[in-house]
Structure formats: structure tokens, C-alpha cells
C-alpha positions as a Markdown table, in Angstrom:
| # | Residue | x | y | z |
|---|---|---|---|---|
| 1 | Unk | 78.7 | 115.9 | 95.6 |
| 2 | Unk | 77.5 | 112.3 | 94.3 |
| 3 | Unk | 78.2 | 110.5 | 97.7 |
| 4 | Unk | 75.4 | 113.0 | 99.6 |
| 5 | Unk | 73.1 | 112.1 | 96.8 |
| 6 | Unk | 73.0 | 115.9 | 96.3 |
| 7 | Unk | 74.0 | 118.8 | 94.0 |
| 8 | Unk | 75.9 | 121.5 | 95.7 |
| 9 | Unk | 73.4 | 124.3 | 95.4 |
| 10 | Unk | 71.3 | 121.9 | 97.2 |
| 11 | Unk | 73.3 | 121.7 | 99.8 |
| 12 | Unk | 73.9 | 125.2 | 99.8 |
| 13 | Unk | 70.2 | 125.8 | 100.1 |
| 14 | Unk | 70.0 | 123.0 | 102.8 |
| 15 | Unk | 72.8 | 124.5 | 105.4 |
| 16 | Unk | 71.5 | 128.4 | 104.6 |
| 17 | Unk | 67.7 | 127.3 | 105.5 |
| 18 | Unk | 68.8 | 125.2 | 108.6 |
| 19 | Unk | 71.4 | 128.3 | 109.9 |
| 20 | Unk | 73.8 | 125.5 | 109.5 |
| 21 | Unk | 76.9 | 127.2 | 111.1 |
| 22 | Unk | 80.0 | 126.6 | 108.2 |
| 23 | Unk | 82.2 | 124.9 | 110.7 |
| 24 | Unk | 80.1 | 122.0 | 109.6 |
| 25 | Unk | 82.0 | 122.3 | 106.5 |
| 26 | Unk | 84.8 | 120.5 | 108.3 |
| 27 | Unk | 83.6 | 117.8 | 109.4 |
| 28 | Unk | 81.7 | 116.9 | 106.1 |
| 29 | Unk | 85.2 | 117.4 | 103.8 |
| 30 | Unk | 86.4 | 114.8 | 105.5 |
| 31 | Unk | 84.1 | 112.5 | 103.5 |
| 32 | Unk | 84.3 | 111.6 | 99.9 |
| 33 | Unk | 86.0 | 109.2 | 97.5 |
| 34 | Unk | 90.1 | 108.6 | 98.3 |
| 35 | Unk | 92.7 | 107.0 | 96.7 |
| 36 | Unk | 94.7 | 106.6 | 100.0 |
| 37 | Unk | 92.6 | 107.6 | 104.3 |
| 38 | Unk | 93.1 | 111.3 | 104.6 |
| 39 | Unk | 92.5 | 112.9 | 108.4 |
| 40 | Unk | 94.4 | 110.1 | 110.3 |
| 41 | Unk | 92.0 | 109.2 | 112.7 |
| 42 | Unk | 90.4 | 112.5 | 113.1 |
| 43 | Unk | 87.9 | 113.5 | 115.6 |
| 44 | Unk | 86.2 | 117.2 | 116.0 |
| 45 | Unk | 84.4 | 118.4 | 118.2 |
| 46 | Unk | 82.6 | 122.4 | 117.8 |
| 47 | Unk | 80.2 | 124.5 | 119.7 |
| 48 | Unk | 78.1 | 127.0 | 118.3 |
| 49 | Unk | 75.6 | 128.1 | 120.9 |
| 50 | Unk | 73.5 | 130.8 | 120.6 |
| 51 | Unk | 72.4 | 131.0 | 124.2 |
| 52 | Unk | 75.0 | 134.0 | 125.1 |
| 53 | Unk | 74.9 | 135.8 | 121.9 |
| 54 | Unk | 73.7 | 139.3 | 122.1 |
| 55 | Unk | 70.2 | 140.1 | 120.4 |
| 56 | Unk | 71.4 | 141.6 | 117.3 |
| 57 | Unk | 73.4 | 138.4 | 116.7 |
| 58 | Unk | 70.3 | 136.3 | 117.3 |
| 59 | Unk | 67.9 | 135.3 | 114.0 |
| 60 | Unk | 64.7 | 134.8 | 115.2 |
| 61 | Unk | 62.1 | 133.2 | 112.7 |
| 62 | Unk | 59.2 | 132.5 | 114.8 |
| 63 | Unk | 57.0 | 131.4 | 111.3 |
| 64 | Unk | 59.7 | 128.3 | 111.1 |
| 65 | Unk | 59.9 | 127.6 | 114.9 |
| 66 | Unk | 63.1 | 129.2 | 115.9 |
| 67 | Unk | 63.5 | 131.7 | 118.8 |
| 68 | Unk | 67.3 | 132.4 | 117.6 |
| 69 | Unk | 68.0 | 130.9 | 121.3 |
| 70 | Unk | 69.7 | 127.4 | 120.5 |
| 71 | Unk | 72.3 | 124.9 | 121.5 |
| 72 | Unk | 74.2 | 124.0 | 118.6 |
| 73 | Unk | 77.3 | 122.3 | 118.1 |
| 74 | Unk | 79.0 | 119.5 | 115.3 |
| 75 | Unk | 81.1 | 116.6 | 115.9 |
| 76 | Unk | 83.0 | 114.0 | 114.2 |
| 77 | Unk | 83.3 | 110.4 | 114.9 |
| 78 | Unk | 84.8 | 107.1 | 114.0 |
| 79 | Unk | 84.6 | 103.5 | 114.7 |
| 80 | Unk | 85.1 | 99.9 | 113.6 |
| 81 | Unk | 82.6 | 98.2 | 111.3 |
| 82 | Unk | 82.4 | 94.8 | 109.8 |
| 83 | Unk | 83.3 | 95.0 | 106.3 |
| 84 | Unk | 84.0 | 93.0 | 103.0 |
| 85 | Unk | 85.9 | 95.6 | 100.9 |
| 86 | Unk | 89.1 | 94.1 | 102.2 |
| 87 | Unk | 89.7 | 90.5 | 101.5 |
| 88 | Unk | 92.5 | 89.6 | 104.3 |
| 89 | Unk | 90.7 | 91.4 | 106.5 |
| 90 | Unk | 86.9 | 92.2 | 108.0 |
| 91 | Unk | 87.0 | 95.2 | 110.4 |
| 92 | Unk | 87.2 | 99.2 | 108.4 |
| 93 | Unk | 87.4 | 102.3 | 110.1 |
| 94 | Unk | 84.1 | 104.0 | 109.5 |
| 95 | Unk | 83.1 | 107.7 | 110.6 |
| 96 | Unk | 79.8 | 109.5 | 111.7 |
| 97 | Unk | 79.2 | 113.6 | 111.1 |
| 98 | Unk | 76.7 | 114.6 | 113.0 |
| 99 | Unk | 75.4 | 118.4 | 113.3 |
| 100 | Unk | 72.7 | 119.1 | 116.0 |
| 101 | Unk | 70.6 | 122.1 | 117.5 |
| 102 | Unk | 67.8 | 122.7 | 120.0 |
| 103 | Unk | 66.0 | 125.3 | 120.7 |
| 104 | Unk | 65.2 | 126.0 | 124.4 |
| 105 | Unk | 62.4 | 128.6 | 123.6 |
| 106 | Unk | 60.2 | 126.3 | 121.2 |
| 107 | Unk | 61.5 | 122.5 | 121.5 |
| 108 | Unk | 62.5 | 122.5 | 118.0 |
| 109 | Unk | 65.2 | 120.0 | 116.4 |
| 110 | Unk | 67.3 | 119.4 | 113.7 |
| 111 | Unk | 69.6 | 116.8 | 112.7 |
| 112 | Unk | 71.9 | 115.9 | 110.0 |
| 113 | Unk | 74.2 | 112.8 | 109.9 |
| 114 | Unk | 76.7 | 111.9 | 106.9 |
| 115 | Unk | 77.6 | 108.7 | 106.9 |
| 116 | Unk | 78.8 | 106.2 | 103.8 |
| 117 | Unk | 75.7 | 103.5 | 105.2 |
| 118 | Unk | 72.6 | 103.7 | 107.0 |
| 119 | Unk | 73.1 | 102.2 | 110.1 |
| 120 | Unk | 72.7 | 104.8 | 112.4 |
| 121 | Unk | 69.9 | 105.7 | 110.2 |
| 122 | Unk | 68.4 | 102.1 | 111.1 |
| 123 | Unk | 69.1 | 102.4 | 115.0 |
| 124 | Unk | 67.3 | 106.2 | 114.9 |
| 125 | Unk | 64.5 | 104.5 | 113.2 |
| 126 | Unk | 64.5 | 101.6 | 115.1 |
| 127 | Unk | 64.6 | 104.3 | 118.9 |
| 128 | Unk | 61.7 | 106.2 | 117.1 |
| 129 | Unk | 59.2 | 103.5 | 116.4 |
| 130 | Unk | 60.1 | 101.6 | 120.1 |
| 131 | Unk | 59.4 | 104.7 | 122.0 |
| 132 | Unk | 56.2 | 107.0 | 121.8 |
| 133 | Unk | 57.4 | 109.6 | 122.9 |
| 134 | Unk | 59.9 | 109.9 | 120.1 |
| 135 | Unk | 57.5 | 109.8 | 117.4 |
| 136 | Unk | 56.5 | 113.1 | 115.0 |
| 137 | Unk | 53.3 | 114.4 | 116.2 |
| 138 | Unk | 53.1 | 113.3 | 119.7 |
| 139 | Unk | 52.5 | 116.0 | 122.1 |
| 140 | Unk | 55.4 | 117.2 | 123.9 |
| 141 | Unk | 56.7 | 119.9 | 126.2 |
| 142 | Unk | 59.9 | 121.9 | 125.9 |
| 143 | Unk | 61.6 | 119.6 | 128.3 |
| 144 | Unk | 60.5 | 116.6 | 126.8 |
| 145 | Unk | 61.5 | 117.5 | 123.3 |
| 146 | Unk | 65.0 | 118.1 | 125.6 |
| 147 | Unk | 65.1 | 114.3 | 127.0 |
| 148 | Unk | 64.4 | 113.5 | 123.5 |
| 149 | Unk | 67.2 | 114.8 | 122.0 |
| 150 | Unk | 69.6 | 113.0 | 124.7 |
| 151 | Unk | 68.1 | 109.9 | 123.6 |
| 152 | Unk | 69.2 | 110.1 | 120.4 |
| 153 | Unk | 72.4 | 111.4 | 121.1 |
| 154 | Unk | 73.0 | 107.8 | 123.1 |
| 155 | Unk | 71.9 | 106.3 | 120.1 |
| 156 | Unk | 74.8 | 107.9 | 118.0 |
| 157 | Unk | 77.1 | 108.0 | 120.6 |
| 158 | Unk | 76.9 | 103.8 | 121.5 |
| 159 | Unk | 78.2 | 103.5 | 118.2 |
| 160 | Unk | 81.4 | 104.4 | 119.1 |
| 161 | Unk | 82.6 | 101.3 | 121.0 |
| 162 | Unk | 79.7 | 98.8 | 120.5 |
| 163 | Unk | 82.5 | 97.0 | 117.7 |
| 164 | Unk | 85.4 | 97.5 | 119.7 |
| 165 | Unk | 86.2 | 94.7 | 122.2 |
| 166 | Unk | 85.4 | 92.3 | 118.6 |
| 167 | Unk | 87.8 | 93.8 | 116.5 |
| 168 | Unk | 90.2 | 94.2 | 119.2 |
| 169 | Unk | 90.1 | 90.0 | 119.6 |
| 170 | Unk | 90.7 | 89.4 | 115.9 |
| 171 | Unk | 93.3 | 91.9 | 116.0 |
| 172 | Unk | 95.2 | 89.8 | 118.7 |
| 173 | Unk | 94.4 | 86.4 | 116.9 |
| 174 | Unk | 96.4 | 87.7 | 114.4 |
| 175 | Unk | 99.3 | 89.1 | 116.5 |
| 176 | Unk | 99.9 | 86.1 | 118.1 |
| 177 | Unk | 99.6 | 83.8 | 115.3 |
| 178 | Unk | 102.5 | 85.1 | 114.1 |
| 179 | Unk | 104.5 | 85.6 | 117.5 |
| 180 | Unk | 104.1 | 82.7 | 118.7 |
| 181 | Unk | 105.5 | 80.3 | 115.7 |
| 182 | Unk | 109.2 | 82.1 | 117.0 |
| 183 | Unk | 108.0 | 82.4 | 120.9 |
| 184 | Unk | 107.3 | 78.8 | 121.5 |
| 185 | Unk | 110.7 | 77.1 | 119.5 |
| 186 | Unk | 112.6 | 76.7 | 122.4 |
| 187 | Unk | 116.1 | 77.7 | 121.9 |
| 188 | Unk | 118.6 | 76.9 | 125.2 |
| 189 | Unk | 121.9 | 78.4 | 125.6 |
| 190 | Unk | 124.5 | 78.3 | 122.5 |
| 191 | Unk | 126.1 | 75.2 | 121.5 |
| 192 | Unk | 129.4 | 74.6 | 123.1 |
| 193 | Unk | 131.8 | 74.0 | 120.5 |
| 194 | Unk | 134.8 | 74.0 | 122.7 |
| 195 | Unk | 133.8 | 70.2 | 124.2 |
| 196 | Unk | 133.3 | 68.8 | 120.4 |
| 197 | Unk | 136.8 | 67.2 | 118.8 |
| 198 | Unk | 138.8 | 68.9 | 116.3 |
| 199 | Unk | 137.9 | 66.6 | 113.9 |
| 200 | Unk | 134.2 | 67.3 | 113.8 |
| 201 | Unk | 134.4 | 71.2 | 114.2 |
| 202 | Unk | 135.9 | 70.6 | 110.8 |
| 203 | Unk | 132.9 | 69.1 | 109.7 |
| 204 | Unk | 130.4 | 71.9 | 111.4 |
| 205 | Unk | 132.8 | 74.7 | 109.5 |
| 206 | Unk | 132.8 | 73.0 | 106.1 |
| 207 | Unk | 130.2 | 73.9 | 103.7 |
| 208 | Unk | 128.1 | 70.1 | 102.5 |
| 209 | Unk | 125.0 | 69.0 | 101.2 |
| 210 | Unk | 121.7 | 70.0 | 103.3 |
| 211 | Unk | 119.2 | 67.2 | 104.1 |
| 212 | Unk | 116.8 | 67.5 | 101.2 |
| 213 | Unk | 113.8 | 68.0 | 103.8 |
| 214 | Unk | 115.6 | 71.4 | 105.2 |
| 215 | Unk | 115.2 | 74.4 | 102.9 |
| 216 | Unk | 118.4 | 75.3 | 101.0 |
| 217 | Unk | 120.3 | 78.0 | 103.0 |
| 218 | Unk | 124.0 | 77.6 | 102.5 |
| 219 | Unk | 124.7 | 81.1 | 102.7 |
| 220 | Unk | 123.4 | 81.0 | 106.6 |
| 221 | Unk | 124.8 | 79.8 | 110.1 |
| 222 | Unk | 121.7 | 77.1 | 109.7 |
| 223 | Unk | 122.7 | 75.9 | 106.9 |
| 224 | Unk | 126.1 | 75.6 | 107.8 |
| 225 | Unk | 125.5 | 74.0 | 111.0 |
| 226 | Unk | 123.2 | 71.5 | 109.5 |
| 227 | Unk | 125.6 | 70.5 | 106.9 |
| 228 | Unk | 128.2 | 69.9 | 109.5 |
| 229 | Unk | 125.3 | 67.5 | 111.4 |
| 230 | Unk | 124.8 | 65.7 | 108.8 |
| 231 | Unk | 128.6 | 65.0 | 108.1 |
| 232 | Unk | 129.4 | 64.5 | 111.9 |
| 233 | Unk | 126.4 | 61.7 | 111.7 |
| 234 | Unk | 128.4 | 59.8 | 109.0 |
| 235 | Unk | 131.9 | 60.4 | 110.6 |
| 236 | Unk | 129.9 | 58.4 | 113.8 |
| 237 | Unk | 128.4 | 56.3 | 112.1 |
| 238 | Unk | 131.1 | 54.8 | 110.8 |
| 239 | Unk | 133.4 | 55.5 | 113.2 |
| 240 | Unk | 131.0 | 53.5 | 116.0 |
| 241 | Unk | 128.3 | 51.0 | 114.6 |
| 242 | Unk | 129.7 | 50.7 | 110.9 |
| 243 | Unk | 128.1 | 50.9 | 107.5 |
| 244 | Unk | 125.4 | 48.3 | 108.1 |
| 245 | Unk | 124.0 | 49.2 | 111.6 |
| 246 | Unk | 120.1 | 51.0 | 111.7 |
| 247 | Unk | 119.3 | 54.3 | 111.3 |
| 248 | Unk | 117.8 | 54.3 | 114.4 |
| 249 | Unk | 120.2 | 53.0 | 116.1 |
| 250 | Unk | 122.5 | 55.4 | 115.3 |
| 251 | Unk | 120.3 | 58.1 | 116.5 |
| 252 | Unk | 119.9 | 56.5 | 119.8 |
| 253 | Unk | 123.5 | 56.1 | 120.1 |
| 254 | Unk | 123.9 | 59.6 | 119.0 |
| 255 | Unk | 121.7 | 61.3 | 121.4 |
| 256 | Unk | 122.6 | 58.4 | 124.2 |
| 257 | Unk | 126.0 | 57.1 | 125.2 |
| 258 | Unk | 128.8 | 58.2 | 123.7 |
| 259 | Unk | 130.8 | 56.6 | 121.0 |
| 260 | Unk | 134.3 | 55.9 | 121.8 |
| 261 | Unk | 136.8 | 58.1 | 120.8 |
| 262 | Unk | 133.9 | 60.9 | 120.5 |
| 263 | Unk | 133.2 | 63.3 | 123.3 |
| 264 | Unk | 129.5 | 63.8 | 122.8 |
| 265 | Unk | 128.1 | 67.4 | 123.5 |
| 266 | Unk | 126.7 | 68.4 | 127.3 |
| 267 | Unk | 124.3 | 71.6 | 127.2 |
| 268 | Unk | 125.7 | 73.4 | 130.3 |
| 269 | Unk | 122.4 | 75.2 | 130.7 |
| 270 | Unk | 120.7 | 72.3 | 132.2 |
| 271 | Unk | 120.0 | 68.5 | 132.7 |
| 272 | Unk | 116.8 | 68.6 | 130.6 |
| 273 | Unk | 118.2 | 70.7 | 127.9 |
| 274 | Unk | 117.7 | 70.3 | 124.2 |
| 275 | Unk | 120.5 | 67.9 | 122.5 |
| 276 | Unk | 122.2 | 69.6 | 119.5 |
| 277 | Unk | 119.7 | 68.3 | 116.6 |
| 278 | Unk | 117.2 | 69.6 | 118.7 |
| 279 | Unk | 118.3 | 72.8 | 119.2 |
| 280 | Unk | 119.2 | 73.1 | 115.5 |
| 281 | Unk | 115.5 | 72.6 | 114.1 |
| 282 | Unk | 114.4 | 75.0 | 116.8 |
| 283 | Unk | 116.9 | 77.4 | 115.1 |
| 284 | Unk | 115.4 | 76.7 | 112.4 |
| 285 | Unk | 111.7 | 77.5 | 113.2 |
| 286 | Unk | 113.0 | 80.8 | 113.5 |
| 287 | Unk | 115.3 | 81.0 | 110.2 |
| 288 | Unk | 112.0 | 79.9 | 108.7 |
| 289 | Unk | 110.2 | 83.1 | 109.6 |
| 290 | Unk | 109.3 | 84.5 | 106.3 |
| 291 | Unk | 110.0 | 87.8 | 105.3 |
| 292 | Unk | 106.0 | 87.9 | 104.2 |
| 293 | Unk | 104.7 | 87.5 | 108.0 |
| 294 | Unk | 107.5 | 90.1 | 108.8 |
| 295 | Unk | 105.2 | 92.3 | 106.4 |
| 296 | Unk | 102.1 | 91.1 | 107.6 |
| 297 | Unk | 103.2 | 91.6 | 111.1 |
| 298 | Unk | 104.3 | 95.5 | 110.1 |
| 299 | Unk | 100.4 | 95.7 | 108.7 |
| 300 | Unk | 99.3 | 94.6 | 111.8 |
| 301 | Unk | 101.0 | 97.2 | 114.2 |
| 302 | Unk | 100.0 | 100.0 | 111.5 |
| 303 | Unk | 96.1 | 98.7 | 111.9 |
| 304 | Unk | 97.2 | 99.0 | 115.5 |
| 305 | Unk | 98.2 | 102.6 | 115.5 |
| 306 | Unk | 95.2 | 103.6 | 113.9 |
| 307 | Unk | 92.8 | 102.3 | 116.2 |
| 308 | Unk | 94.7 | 103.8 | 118.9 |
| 309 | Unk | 94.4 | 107.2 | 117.8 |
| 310 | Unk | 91.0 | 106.8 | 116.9 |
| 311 | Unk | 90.1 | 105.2 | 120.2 |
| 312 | Unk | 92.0 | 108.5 | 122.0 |
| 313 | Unk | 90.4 | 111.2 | 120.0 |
| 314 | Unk | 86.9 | 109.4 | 120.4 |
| 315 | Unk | 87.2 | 110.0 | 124.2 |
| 316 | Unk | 88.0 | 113.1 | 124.0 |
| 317 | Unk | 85.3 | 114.4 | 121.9 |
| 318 | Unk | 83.1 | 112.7 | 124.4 |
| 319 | Unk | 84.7 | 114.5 | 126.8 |
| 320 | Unk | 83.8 | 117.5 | 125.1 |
| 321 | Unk | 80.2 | 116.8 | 124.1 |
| 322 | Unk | 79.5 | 115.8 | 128.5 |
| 323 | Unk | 81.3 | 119.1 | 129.2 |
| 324 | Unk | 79.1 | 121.2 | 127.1 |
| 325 | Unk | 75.7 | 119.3 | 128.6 |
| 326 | Unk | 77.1 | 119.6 | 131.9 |
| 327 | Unk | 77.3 | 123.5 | 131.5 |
| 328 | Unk | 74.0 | 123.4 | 130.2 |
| 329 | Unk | 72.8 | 121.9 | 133.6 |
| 330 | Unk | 74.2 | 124.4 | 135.5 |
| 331 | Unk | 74.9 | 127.3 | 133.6 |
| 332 | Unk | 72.4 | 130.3 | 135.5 |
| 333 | Unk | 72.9 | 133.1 | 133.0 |
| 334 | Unk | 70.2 | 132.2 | 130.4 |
| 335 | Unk | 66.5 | 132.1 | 132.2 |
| 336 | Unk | 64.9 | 130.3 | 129.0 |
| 337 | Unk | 66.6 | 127.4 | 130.1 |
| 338 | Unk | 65.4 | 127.2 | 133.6 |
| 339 | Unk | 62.2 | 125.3 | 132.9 |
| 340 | Unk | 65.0 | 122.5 | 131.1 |
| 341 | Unk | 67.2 | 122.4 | 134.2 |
| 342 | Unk | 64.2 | 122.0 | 136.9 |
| 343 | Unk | 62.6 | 119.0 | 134.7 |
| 344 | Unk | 65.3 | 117.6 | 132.7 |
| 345 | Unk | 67.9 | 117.2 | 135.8 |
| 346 | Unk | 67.6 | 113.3 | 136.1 |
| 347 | Unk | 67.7 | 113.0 | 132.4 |
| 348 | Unk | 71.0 | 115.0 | 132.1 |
| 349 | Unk | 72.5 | 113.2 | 134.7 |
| 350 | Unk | 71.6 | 109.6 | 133.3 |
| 351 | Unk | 73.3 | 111.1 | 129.9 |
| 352 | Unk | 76.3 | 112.2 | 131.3 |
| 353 | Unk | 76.9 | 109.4 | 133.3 |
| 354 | Unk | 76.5 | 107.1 | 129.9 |
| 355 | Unk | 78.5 | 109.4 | 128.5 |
| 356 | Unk | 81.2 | 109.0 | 130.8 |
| 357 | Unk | 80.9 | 105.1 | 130.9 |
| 358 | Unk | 81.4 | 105.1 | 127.1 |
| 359 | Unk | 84.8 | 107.2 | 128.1 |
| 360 | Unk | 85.6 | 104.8 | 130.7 |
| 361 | Unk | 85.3 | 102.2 | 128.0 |
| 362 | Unk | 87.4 | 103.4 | 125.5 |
| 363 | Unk | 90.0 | 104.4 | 127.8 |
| 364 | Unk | 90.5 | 100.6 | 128.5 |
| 365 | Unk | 90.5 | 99.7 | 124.9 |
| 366 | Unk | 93.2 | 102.1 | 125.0 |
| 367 | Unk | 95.1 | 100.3 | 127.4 |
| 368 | Unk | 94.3 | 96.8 | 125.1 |
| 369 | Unk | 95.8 | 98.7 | 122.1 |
| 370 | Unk | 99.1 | 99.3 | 124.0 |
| 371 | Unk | 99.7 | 96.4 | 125.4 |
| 372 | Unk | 98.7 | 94.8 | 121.7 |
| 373 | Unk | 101.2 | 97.6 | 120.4 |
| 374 | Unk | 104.2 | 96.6 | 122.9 |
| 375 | Unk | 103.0 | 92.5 | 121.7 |
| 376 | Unk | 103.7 | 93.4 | 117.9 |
| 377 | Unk | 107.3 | 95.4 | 118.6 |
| 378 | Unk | 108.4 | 92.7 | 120.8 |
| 379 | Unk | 107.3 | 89.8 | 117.8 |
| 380 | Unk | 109.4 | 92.0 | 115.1 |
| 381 | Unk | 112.2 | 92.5 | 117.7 |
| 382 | Unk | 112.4 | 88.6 | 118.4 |
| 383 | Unk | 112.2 | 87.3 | 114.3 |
| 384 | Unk | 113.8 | 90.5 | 112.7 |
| 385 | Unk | 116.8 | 91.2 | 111.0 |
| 386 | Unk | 119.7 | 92.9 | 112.0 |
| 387 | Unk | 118.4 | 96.5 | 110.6 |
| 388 | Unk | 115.7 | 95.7 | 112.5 |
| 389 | Unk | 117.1 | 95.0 | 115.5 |
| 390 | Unk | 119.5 | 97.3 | 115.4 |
| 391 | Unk | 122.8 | 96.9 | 113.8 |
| 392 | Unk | 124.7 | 93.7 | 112.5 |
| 393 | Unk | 124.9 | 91.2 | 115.0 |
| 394 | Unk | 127.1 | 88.6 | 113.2 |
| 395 | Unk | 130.1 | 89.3 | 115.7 |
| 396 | Unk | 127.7 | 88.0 | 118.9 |
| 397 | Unk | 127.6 | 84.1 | 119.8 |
| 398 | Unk | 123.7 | 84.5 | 120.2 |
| 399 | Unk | 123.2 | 86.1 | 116.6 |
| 400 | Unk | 120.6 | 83.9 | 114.4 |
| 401 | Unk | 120.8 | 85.4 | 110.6 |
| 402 | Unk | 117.4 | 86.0 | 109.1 |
């Protein structure tokens, strides 16, 4: 096991002298070198307590501190981290195993966290040395061993949405750079063919040479229309102002009165809508869409999903971990644990509530995830193909081919 730093009969030896309950085996297989994630955004939680166990189930070894009455239980967490292994982007999904026990007889603790860094090995450090109390050797009573314990377990649990609302922002940088190249080309209603002459619907039909500045796209309705704008400017042209007359004023002439003989094209949509050329490189801000931002934008929604589910499954381990404290404060069976309850009550209370505001928290970064979700599918939905969109939608007047 090279990534624990650790043979395997080490470890072995490790979990057996701890009483490390093998459920712990499942949240540490979840680590380890991948080709491709495993455990889609998995989050465990497990309780092992010895508190209600009857005596013969109990190992008492009073020579290494342990009374055999302990609360015990293993989780399994995961967050957002910066990160440089990916080039395009600098948030990874990193996760936390964490096995704990305490025992309510004589104050002693054990820990063990797997991580791939050390930063919540920093920020337990960092807790120790800033409080006195926390320090090995520092004289201590049963319940303040207890309070202890909840202090680190803030320290753990914090991680969980400290990186959040940072990742979430980039994430939406990223969404709407891409959306909003098609959302802001403003595309009024459908040009109305029926008022332009026979003459120069011939023109719009009939395939021609594209401007040299528009990509080359015979084979779509841009291209098509373009070439058919470019060929009704030279049937105006010279049909108005001649061969010698400016270019722009043959523009203005275009877009201002009409030519005689010509009947010039009214959007019926509005006063102040978009003349035809207009509307055409609008169309074309959107026939520009790349197929490569339609991938990037698919990457996005994935990244998306994932922090979703990881966000959800986070709250509910919490959920889990401030259930089984709050049954500690008020559980009556167990008289050991009186002594905790009586001098440890404000403690436990100031834990669960941070507990629940770190729930509360990730709930609403839920809510941003949806909404982010809903942003993506709409983006795809506006720029995508017809397989995207479902079905061909060559026959409709509104249809725009990728």
C-alpha cells in the first residue's frame, strides 16, 4: 500500500492494536491510484459504538487506556481543492477518511485520517498549538478530553465547504462564457420573404460566392442566405446608383429609402427591429458556435453533476454524524456518560449547531448547482443540433442548422 506509506502487515498490526472496526476497510478502498474516479461522489457514514454492547462483547485493556466503553464510528468525505494536475482547469474533487473513538470511562482518543495531502494535517496542527488545552500532556478531565474531541471534529468537518462558494463562481464564469456568445446575438422574427420581388428570391435561393470575411458554409441556410445578400446588393446596385456610385452609399440606400422598382424588406416584429444584414450576422454568431465549446460546455455540466452529488451526500453524512452526538446528549441508558452530559451540554450544543450550519450551507450550494445545472441544459438547448434538440428541424421556418 505505497500511497499510506505503509506495508500491509503494518497496517494490519495498526487497525488490530487500535480495535479498528473493519468497516473502516471501506472507506480506505476508496483511495489509491485510478486510471478513471471510482465511487461517484461517495460519502459513508458508520457507527460502531460500544456503549450498548453487552460485557462479553466489550474488550477492556485497562494497561493501554481502554475501558471497552467507546464511541466509535468512520466516515467519508469530499470536497473541492485547488489543484494544478489539470491544465484547463484548477478546482479537483478531493476526499477525507476519517476513523474516530472516545472513551467515556478514561478520556482516551484515537484518530486516523487518509488523505492524498496534509492539509487537514496542517489545520489539526495548527488547532493544537493555538489552544492549550489541546496540547499532549496538559491535564484534563473526562469531559474535557470530550470538548476536545468536538474541536477537532469542526476542524475536519469545515473542510467540507470552506472551497465551495470559489469553485462554484469559476464554475459559472465558465457557463456563461459560453452561453452568452449565442444569448446576447439578437435574432428578431424570421425574415419575410413574401414582401421581397421574385427577382431577388432567385438570388437568396441560388447558391454564389460567400464574402471572403464569412467562413465558408455553402452547404448551410447561412451560407445560402448570405450568398443571396451579396448578389441582391449587386442587382441594387446597379439597378439604383450604378456602377460608379460609393460603397457607402449604397449601404445607406440599402438599409434607408427604397430603390425604385425594389420593395425593400419591413420586419413585422417591430419599428426598431434588425434590418436583414443585421439579422444575418446575428444568425451567424450562432452558426459560429463551434462544435468544441459544445464539448466544453458538455464537460462543464458533467463537473456540474459531480459536485452536486457530492455536495448532497456531504449533508447527509453530516446529518448523520449530529444525529449520533445528539443521541449521545441525551441518550439515559449508559451511566458512564452522565458526568459528559452534565459538563459537556453547552459544548455539544455549540457543535451541533455548527454542524447544522455547515448543512444549511451546503444545502444552498445545492440550490446554486441546480440552477447552474438548468443554465448549462438551457445553453446546449439554444446552440445544439438537431439530435440535440430533439429531432430534425429543417421543415420549421425558425430552424438555424448547426
Amino acid at each position: 500500500m505505497d500511497c499510506l506509506n505503509c506495508s500491509p502487515s503494518m497496517f494490519k498490526y495498526l487497525c488490530s492494536f487500535l480495535q479498528i472496526p473493519p468497516s473502516f476497510l471501506d472507506v480506505l478502498l476508496s483511495f489509491g491510484a485510478t486510471l478513471r474516479p471510482l465511487d461517484c461522489g461517495l460519502a459513508t457514514f458508520c457507527r460502531e459504538d460500544t456503549l450498548l454492547a453487552r460485557d462479553r462483547h466489550r474488550l477492556a485493556l485497562p494497561s493501554c487506556g481502554r475501558s471497552g466503553y467507546e464511541i466509535r464510528h468512520s466516515y467519508l468525505l469530499r470536497s473541492v481543492e485547488r489543484a494544478t494536475s489539470v491544465p484547463s482547469w484548477q478546482w479537483n474533487i478531493r476526499q477525507l477518511g476519517v476513523y474516530h473513538s472516545f472513551d467515556i470511562v478514561t478520556g482516551r482518543s484515537i484518530w486516523v485520517t487518509v488523505k492524498g495531502n496534509d492539509v487537514i494535517q496542517e489545520r489539526v496542527r495548527e488547532a493544537v498549538s493555538a489552544n492549550p488545552d489541546l496540547q499532549a500532556g496538559s491535564p484534563q478531565s473526562i469531559s474535557d478530553s470530550f470538548a476536545t474531541t468536538l474541536e477537532i471534529h469542526q476542524v475536519i468537518l469545515d473542510w467540507c465547504d470552506e472551497s465551495m462558494r470559489w469553485c462554484i463562481n469559476d464554475i459559472e464564469k465558465e457557463i456563461r462564457s459560453l452561453v452568452n456568445k449565442a444569448k446576447n446575438a439578437k435574432i428578431d422574427s424570421d425574415p419575410h420573404f413574401s414582401d421581397i420581388p421574385e427577382d431577388i428570391k432567385l438570388n437568396f435561393n441560388r447558391a454564389g460566392t460567400v464574402n471572403s470575411k464569412i467562413p465558408s458554409r455553402s452547404n448551410t441556410l447561412i451560407g445560402s442566405i448570405y450568398s443571396g445578400l451579396g448578389q441582391a446588393h449587386n442587382f441594387v446596385k446597379r439597378a439604383s446608383f450604378g456602377k460608379g456610385a460609393p460603397a457607402a452609399t449604397v449601404s445607406e440606400k440599402i438599409r434607408g429609402a427604397a430603390a425604385p422598382g425594389v420593395t425593400m424588406i419591413t420586419p413585422r416584429s417591430s419599428p426598431a427591429a434588425q434590418d436583414p444584414v443585421s439579422r444575418m450576422d446575428n444568425l451567424v454568431i450562432l452558426d459560429m458556435f463551434s462544435f468544441k465549446e459544445m464539448q466544453k460546455l458538455q464537460g462543464i455540466a458533467e463537473k456540474v453533476q459531480e459536485a452536486l452529488l457530492m455536495v448532497k451526500l456531504n449533508a447527509k453524512v453530516l446529518g448523520q454524524i449530529r444525529a449520533c452526538y445528539q443521541e449521545v446528549m441525551e441518550t439515559k441508558v449508559v451511566d458512564k456518560i452522565q458526568a459528559i452530559q452534565d459538563d459537556c451540554r453547552n459544548d455539544l450544543m455549540g457543535f451541533l449547531a455548527r454542524v447544522q450550519h455547515i448543512e444549511a450551507s451546503l444545502a444552498i450550494r445545492a440550490e446554486q448547482l441546480d440552477s447552474l445545472l438548468l443554465l448549462v441544459r438551457d445553453g446546449k438547448t439554444l446552440v445544439g443540433t438537431p439530435s440535440t434538440t430533439g429531432g430534425d428541424c429543417s421543415s420549421r421556418p425558425d430552424c438555424v442548422p448547426y
